[in-house]
N, CA, C and O atoms as a GROMACS GRO file, in nm:
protein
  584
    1UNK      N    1   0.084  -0.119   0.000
    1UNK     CA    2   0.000   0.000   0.000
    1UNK      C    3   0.088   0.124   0.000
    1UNK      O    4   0.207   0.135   0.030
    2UNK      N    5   0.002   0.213  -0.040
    2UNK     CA    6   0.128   0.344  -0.102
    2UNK      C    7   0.060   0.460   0.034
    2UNK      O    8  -0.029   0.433   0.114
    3UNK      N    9   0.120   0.562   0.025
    3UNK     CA   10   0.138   0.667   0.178
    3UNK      C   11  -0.026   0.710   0.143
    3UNK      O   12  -0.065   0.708   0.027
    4UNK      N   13  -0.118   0.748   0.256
    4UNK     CA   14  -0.204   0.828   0.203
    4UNK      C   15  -0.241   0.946   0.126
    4UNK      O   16  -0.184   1.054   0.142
    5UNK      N   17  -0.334   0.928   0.044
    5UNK     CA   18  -0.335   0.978  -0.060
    5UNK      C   19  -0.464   1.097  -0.052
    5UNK      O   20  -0.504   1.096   0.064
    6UNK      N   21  -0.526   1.175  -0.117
    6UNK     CA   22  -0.654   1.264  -0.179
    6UNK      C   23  -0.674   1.140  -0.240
    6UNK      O   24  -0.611   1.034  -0.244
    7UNK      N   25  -0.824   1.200  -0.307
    7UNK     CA   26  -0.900   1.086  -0.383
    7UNK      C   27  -0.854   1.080  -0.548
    7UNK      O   28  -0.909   1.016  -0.638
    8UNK      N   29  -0.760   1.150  -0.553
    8UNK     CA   30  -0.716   1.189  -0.736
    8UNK      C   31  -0.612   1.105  -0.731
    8UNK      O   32  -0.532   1.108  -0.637
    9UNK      N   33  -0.600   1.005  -0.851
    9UNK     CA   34  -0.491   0.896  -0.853
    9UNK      C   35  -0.402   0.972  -1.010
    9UNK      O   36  -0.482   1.018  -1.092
   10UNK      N   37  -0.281   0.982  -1.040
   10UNK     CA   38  -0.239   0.967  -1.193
   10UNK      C   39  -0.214   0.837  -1.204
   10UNK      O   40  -0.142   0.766  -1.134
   11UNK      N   41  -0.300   0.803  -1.325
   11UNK     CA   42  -0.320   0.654  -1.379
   11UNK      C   43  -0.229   0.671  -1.511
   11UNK      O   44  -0.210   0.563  -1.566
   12UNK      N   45  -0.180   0.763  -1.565
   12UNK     CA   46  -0.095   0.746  -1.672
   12UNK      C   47  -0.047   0.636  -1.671
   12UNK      O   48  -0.123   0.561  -1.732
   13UNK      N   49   0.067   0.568  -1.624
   13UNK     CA   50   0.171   0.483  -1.598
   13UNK      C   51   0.106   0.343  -1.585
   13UNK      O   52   0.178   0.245  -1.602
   14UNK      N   53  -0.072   0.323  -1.545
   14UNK     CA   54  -0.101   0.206  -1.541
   14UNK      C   55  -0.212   0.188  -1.666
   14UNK      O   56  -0.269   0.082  -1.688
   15UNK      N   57  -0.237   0.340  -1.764
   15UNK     CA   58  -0.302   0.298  -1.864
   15UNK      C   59  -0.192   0.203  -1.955
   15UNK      O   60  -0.226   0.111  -2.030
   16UNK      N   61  -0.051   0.249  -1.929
   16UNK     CA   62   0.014   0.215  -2.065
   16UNK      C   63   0.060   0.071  -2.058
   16UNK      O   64   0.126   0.014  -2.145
   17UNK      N   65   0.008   0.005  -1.916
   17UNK     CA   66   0.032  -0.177  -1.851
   17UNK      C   67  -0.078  -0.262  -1.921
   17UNK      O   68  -0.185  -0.227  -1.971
   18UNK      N   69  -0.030  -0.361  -1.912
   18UNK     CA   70  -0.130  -0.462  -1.947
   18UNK      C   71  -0.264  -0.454  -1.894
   18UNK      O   72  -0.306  -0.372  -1.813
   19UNK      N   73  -0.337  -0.563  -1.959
   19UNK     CA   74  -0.475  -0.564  -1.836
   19UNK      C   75  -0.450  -0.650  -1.772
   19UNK      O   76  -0.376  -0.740  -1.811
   20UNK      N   77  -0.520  -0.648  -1.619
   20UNK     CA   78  -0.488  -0.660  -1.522
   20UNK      C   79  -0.395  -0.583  -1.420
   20UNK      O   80  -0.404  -0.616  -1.301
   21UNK      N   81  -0.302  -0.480  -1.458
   21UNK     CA   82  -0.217  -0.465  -1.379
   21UNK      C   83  -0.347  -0.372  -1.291
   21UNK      O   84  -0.463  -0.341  -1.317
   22UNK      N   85  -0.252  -0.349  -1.176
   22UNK     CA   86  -0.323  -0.326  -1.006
   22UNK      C   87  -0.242  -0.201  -0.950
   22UNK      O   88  -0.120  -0.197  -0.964
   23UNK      N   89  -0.304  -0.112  -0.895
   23UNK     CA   90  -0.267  -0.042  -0.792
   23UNK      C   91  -0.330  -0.056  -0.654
   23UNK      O   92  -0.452  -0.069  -0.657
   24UNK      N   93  -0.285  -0.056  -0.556
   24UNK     CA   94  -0.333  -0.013  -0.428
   24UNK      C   95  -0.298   0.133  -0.364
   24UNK      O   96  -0.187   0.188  -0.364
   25UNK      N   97  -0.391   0.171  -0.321
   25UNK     CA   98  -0.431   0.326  -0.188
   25UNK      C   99  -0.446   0.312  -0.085
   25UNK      O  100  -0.486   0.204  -0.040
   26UNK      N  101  -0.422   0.402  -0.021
   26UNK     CA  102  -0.457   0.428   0.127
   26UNK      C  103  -0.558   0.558   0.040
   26UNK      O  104  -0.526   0.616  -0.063
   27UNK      N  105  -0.668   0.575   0.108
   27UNK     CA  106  -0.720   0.746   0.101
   27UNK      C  107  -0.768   0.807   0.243
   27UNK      O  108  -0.805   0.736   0.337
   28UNK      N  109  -0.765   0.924   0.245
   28UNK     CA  110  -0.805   1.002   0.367
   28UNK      C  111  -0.812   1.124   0.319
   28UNK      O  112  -0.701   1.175   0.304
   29UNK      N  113  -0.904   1.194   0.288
   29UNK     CA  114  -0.976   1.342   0.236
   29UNK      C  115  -1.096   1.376   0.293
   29UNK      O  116  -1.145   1.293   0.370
   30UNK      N  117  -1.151   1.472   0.275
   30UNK     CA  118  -1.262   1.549   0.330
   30UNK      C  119  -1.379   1.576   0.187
   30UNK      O  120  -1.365   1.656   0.095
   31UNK      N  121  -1.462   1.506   0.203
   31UNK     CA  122  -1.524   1.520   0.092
   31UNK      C  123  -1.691   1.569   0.152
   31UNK      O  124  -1.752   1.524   0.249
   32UNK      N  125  -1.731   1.672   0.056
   32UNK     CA  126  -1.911   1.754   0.095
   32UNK      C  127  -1.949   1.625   0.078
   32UNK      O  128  -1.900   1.566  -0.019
   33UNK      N  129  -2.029   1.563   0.152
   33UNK     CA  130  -2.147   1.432   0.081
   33UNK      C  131  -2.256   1.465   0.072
   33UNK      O  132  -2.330   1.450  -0.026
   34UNK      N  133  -2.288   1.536   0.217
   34UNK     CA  134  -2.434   1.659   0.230
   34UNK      C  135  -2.433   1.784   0.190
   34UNK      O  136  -2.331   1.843   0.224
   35UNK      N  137  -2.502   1.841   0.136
   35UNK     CA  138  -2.512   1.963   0.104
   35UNK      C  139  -2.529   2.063   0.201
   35UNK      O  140  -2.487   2.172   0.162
   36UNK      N  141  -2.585   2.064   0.335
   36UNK     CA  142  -2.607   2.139   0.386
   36UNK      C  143  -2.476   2.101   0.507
   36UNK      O  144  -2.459   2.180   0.600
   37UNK      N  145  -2.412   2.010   0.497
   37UNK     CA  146  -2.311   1.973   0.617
   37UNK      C  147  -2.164   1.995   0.581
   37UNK      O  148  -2.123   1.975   0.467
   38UNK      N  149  -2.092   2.034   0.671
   38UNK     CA  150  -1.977   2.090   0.645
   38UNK      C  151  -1.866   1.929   0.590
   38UNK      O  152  -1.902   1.825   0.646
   39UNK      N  153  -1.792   1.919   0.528
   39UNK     CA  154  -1.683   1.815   0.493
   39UNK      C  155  -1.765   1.698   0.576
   39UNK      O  156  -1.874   1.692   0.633
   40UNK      N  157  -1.678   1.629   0.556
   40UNK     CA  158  -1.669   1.461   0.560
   40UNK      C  159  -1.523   1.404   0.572
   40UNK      O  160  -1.455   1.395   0.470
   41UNK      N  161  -1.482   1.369   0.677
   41UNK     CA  162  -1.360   1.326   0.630
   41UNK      C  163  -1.392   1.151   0.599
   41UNK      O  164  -1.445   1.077   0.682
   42UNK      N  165  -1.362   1.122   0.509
   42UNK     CA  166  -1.379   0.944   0.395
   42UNK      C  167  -1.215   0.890   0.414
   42UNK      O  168  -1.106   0.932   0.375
   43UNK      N  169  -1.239   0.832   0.454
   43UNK     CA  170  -1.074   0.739   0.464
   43UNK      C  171  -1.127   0.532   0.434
   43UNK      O  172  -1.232   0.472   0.452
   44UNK      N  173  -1.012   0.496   0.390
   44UNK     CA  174  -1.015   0.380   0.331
   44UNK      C  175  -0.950   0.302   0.244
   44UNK      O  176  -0.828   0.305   0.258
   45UNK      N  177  -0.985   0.244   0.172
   45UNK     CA  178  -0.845   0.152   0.073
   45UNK      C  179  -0.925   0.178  -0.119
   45UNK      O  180  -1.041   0.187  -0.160
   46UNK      N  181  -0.828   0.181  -0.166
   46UNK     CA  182  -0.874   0.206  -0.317
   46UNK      C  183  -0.819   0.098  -0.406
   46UNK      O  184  -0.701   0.092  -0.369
   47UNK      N  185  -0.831   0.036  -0.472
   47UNK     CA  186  -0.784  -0.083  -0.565
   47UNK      C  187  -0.816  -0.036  -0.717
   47UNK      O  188  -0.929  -0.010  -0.759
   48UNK      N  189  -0.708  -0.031  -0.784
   48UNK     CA  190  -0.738   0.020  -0.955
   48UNK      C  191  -0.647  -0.082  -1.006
   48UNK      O  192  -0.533  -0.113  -0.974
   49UNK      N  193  -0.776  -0.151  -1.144
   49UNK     CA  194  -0.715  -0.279  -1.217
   49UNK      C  195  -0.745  -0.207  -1.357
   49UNK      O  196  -0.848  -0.142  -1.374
   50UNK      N  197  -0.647  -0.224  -1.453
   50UNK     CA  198  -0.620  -0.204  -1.582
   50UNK      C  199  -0.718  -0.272  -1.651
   50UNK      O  200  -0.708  -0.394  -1.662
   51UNK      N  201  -0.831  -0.198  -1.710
   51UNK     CA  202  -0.872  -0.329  -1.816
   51UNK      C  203  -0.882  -0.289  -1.906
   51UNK      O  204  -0.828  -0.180  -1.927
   52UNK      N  205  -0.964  -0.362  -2.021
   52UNK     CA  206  -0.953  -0.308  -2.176
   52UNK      C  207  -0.977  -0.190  -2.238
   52UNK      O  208  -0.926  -0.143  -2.340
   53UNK      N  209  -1.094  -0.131  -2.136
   53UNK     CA  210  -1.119   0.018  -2.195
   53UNK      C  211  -1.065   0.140  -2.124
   53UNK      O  212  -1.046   0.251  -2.174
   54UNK      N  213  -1.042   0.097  -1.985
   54UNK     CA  214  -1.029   0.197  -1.879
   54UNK      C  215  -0.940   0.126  -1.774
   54UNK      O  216  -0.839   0.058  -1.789
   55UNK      N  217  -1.027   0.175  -1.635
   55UNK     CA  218  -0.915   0.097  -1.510
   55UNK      C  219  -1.096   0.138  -1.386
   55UNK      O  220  -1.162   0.234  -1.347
   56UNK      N  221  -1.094  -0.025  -1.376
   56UNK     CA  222  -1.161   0.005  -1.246
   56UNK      C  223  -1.128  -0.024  -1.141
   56UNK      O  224  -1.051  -0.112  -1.103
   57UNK      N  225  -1.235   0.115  -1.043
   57UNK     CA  226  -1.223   0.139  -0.934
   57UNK      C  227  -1.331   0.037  -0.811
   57UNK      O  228  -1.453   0.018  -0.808
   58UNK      N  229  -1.227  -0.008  -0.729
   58UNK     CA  230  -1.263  -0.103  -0.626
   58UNK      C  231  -1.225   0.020  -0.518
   58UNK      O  232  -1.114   0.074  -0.517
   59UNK      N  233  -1.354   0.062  -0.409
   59UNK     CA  234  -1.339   0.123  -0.328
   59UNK      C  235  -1.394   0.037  -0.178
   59UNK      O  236  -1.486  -0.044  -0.172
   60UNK      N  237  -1.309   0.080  -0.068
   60UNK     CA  238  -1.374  -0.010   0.068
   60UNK      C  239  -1.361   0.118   0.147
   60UNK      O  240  -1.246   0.148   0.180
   61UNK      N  241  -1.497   0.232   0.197
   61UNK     CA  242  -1.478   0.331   0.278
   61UNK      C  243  -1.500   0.380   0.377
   61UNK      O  244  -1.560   0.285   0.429
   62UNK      N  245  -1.499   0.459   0.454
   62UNK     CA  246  -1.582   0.513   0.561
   62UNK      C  247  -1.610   0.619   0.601
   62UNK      O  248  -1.515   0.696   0.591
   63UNK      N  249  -1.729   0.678   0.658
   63UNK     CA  250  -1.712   0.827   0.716
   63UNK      C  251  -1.833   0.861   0.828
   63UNK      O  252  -1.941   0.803   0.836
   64UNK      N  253  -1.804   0.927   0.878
   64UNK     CA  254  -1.912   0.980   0.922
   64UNK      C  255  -1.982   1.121   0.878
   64UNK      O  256  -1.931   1.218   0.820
   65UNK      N  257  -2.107   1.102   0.921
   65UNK     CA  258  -2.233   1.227   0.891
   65UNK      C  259  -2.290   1.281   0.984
   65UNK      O  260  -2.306   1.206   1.080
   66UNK      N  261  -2.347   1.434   1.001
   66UNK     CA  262  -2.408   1.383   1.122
   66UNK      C  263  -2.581   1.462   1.063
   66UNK      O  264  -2.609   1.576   1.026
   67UNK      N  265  -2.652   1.352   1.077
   67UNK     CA  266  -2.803   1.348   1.058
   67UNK      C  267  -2.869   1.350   1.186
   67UNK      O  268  -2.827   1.332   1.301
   68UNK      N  269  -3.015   1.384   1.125
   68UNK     CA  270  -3.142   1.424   1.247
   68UNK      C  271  -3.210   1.293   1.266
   68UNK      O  272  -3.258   1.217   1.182
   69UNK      N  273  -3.204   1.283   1.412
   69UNK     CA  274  -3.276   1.116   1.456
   69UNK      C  275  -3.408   1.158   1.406
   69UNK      O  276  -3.458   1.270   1.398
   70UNK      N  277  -3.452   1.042   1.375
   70UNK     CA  278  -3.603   1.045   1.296
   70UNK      C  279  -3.707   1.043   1.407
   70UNK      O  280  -3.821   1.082   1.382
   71UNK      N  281  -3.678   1.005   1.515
   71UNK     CA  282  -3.795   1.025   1.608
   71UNK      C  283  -3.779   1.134   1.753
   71UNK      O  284  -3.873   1.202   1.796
   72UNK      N  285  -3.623   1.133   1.821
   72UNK     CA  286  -3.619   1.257   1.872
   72UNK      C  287  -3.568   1.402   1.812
   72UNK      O  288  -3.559   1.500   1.886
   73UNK      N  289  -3.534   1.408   1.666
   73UNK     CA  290  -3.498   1.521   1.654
   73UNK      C  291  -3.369   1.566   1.621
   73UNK      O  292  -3.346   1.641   1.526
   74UNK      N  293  -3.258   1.507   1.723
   74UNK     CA  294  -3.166   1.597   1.756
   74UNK      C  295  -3.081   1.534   1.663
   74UNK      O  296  -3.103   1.446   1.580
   75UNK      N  297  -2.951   1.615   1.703
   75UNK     CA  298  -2.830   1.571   1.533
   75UNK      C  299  -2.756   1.454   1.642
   75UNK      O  300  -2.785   1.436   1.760
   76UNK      N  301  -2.675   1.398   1.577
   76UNK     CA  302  -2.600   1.272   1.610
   76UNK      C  303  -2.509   1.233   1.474
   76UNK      O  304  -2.530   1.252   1.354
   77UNK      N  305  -2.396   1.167   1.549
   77UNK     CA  306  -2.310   1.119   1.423
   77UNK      C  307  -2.357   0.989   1.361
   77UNK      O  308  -2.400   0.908   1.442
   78UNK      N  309  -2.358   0.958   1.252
   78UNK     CA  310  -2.401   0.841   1.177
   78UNK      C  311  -2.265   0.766   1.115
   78UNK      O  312  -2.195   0.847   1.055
   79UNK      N  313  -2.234   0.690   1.116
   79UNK     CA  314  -2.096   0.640   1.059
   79UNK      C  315  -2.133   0.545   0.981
   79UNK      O  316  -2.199   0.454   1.031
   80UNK      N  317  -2.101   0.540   0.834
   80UNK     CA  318  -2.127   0.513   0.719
   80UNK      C  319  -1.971   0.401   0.670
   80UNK      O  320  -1.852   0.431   0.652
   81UNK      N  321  -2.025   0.306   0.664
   81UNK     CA  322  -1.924   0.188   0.571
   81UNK      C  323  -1.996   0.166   0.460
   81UNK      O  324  -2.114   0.132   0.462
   82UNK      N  325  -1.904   0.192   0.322
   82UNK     CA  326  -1.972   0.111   0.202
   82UNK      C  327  -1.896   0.128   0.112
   82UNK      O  328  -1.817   0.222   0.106
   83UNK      N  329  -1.911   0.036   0.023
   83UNK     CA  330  -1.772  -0.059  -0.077
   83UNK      C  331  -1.868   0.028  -0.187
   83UNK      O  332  -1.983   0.067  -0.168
   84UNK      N  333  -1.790   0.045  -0.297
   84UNK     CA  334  -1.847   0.060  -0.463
   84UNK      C  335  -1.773   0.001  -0.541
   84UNK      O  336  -1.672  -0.063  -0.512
   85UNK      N  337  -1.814   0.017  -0.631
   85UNK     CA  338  -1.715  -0.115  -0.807
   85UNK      C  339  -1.744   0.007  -0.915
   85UNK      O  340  -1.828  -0.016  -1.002
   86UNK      N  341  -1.698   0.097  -0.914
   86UNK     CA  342  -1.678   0.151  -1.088
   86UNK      C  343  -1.615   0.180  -1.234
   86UNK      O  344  -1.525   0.264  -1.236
   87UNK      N  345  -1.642   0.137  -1.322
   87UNK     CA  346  -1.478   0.179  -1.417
   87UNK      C  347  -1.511   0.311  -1.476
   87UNK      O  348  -1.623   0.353  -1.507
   88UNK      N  349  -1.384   0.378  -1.489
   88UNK     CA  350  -1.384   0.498  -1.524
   88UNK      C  351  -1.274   0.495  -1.688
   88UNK      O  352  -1.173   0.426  -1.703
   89UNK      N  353  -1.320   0.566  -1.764
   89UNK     CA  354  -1.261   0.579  -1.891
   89UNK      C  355  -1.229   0.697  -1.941
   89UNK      O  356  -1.291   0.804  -1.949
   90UNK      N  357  -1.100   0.654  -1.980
   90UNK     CA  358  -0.994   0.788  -2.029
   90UNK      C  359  -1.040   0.872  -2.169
   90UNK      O  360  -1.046   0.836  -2.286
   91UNK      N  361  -1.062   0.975  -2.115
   91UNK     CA  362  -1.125   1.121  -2.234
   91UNK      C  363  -0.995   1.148  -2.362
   91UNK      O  364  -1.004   1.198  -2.474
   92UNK      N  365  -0.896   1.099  -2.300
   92UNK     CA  366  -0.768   1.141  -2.443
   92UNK      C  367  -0.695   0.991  -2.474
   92UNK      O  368  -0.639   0.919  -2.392
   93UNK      N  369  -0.707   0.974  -2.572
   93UNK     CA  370  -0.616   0.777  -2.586
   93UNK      C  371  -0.468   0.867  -2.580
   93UNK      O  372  -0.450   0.979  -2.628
   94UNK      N  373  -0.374   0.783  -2.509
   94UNK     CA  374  -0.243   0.875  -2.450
   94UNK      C  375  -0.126   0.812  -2.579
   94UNK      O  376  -0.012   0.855  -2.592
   95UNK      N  377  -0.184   0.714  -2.655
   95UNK     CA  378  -0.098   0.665  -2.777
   95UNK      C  379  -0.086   0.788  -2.882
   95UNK      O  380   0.005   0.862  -2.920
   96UNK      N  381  -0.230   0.770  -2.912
   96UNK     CA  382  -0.257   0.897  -3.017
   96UNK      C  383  -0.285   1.046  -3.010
   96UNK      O  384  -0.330   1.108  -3.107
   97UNK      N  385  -0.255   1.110  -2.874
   97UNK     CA  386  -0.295   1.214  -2.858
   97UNK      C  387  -0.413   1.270  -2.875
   97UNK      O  388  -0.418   1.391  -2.852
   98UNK      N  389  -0.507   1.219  -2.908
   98UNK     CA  390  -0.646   1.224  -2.987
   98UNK      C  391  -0.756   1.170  -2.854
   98UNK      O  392  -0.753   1.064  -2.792
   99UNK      N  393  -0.835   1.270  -2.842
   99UNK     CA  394  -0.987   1.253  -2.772
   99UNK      C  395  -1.024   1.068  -2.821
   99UNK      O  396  -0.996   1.003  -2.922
  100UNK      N  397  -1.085   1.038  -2.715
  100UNK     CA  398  -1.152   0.937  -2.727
  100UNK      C  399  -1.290   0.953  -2.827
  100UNK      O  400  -1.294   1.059  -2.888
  101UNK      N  401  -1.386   0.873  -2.845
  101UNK     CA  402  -1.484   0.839  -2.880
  101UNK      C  403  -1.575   0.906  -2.730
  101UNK      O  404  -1.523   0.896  -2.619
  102UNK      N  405  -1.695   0.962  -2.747
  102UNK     CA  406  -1.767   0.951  -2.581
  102UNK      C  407  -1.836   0.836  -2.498
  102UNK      O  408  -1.931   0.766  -2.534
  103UNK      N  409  -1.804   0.835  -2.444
  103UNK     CA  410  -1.868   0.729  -2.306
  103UNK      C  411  -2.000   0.670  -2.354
  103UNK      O  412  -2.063   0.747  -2.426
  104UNK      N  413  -2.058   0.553  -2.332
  104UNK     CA  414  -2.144   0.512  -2.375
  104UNK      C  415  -2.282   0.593  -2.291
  104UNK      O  416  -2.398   0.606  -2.331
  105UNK      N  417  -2.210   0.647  -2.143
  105UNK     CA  418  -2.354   0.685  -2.086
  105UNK      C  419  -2.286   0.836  -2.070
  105UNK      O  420  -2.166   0.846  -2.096
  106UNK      N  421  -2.362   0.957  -2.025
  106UNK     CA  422  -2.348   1.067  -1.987
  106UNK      C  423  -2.297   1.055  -1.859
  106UNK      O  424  -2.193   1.112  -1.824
  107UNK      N  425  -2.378   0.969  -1.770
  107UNK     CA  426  -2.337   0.947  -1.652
  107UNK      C  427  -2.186   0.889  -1.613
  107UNK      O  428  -2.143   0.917  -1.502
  108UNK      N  429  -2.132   0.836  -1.672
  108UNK     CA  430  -2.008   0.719  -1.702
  108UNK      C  431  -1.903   0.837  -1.620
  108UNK      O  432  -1.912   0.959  -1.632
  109UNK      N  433  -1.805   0.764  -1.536
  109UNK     CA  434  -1.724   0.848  -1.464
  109UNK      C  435  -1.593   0.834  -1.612
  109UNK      O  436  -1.584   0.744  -1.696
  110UNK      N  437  -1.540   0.913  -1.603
  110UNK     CA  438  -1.393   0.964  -1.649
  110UNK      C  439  -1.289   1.031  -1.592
  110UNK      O  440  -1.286   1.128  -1.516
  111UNK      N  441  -1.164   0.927  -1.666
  111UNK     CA  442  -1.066   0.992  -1.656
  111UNK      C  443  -1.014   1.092  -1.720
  111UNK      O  444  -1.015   1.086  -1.843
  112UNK      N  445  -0.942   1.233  -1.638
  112UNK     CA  446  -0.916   1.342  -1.733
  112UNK      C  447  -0.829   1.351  -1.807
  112UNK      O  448  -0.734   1.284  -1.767
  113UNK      N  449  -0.796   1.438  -1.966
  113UNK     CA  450  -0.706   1.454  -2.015
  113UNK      C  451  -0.542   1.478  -1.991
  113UNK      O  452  -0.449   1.497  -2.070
  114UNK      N  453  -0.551   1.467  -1.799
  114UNK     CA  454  -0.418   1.468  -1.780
  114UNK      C  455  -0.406   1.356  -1.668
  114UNK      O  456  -0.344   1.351  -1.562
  115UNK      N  457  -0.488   1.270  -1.733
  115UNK     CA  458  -0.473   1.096  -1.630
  115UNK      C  459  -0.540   1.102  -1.534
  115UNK      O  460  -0.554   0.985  -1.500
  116UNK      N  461  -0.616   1.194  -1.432
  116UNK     CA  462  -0.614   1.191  -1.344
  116UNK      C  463  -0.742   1.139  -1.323
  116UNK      O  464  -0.827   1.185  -1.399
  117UNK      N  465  -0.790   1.037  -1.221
  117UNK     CA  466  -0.883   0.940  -1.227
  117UNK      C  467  -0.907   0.991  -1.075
  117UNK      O  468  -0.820   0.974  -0.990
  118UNK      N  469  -1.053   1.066  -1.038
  118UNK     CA  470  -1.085   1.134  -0.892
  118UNK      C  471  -1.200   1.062  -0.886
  118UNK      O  472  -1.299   1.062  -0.959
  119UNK      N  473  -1.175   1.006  -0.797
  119UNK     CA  474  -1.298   0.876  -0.687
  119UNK      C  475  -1.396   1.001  -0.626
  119UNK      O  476  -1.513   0.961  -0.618
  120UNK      N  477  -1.378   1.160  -0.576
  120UNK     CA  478  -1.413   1.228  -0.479
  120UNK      C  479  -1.605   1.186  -0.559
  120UNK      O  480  -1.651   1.100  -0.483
  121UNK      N  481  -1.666   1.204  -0.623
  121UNK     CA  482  -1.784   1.201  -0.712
  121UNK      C  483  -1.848   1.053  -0.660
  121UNK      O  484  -1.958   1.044  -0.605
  122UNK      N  485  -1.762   0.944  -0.687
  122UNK     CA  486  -1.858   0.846  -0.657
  122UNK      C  487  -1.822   0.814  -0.511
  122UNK      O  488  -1.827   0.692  -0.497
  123UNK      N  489  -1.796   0.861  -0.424
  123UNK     CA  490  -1.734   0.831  -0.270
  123UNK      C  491  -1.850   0.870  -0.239
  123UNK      O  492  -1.926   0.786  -0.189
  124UNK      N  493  -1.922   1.075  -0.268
  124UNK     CA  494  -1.993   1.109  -0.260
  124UNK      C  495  -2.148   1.037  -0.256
  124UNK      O  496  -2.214   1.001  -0.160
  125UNK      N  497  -2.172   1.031  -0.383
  125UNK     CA  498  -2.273   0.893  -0.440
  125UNK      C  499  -2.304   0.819  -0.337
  125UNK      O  500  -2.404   0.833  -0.266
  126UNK      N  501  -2.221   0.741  -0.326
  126UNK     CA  502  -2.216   0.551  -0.298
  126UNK      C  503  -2.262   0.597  -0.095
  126UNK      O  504  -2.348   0.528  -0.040
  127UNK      N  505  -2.202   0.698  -0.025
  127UNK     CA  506  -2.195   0.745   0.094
  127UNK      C  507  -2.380   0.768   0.099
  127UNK      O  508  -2.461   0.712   0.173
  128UNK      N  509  -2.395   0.844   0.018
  128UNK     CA  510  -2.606   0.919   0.000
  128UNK      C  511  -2.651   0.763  -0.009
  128UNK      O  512  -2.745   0.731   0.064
  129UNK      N  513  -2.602   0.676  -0.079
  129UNK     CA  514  -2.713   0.611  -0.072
  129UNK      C  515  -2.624   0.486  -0.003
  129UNK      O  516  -2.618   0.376  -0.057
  130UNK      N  517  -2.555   0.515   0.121
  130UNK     CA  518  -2.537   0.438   0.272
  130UNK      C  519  -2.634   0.463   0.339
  130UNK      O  520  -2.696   0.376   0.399
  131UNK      N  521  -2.667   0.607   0.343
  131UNK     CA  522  -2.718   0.684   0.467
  131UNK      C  523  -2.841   0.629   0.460
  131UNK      O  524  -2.918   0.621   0.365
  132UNK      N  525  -2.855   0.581   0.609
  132UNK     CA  526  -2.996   0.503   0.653
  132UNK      C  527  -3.143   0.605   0.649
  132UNK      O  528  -3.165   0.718   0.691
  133UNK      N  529  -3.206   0.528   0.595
  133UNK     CA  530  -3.342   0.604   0.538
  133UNK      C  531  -3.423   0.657   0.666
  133UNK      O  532  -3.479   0.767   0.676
  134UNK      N  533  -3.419   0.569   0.749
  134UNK     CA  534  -3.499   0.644   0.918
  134UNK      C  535  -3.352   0.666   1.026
  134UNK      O  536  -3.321   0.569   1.095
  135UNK      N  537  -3.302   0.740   1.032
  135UNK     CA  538  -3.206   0.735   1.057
  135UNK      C  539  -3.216   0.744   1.204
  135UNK      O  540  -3.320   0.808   1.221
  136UNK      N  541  -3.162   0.713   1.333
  136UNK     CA  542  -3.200   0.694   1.448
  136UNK      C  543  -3.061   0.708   1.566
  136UNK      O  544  -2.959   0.641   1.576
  137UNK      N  545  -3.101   0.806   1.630
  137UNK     CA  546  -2.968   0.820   1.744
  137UNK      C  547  -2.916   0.679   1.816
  137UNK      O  548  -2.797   0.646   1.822
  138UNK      N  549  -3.005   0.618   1.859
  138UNK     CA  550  -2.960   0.512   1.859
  138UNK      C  551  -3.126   0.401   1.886
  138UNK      O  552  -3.237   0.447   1.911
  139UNK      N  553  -3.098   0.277   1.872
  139UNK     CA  554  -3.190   0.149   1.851
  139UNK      C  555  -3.334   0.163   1.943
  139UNK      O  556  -3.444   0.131   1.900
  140UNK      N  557  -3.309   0.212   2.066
  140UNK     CA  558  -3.384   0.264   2.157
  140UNK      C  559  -3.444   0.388   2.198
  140UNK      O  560  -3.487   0.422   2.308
  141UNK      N  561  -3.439   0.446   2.094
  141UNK     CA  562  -3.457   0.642   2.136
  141UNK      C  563  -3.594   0.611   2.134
  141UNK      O  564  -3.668   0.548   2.058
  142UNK      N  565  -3.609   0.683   2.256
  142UNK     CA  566  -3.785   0.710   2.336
  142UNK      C  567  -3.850   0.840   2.202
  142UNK      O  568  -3.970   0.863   2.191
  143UNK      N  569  -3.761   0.897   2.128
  143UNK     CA  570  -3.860   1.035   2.062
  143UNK      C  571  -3.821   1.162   2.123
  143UNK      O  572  -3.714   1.197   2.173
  144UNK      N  573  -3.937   1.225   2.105
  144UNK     CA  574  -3.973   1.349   2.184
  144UNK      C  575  -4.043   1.389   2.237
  144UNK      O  576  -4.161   1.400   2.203
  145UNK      N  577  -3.970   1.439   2.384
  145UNK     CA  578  -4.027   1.409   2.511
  145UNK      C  579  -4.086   1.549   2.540
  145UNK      O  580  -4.025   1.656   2.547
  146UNK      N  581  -4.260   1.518   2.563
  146UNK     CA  582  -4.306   1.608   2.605
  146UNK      C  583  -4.355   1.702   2.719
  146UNK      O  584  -4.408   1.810   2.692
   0.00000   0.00000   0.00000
């Protein structure tokens, strides 16, 4: 595993490897997940495998949030674990200097014209839809007490 990292990898060096080749991460950054909540710090392990079109991303993460208990009210920290699988594909072929073809979806993550392959987008993502739908201070909260 390599020193901790931000969520931006340069993949240059592993587009131009075979498929299969592998990197491993450490990450630890501060990423918005909520809109109305200040940072996030997301720490965890990142895995990038070379394949035919791109290089996907194997993420294992964590963070905390802090959300409103659904029955008393008040804020509390929520601590969020959750893995994602995405491949991301390179916007410039680095042989030919030349733009790619576009992504089959709009949505499709990419890598930028200067390699740089940033997890911060789907960390975001994959974190919103951790976050527990009734969310609860803890297993036993009485509510609000009148």
């Amino acid at each position: 595993m390599n020193e901790p990292l931000i969520m931006q990898f340069h993949v240059a060096q592993l587009l131009k490897e075979g498929v299969g080749s592998k990197r491993d991460y450490l990450v630890d950054d501060e990423v918005y997940i909520l809109d109305s909540s200040p940072p996030s710090r997301v720490h965890g392990t990142v895995n990038l495998l070379r394949t035919s079109n791109g290089v996907l991303a194997r993420a294992q993460l964590s963070t905390e949030i802090e959300l409103e208990c659904a029955r008393c009210l008040e804020p509390y920290k929520c601590k969020l674990e959750y893995n994602f699988e995405e491949e991301y594909f390179p916007v410039l072929d680095m042989y030919r200097d030349e733009y790619n073809a576009s992504p089959p979806d709009k949505d499709t993550f990419t890598i930028n014209e200067n390699h740089f392959l940033d997890i911060t987008d789907a960390a975001r993502q994959y974190a919103i839809l951790a976050k527990p739908m009734k969310p609860l201070c803890r297993l036993d909260c009485p509510g609000i007490t009148i």
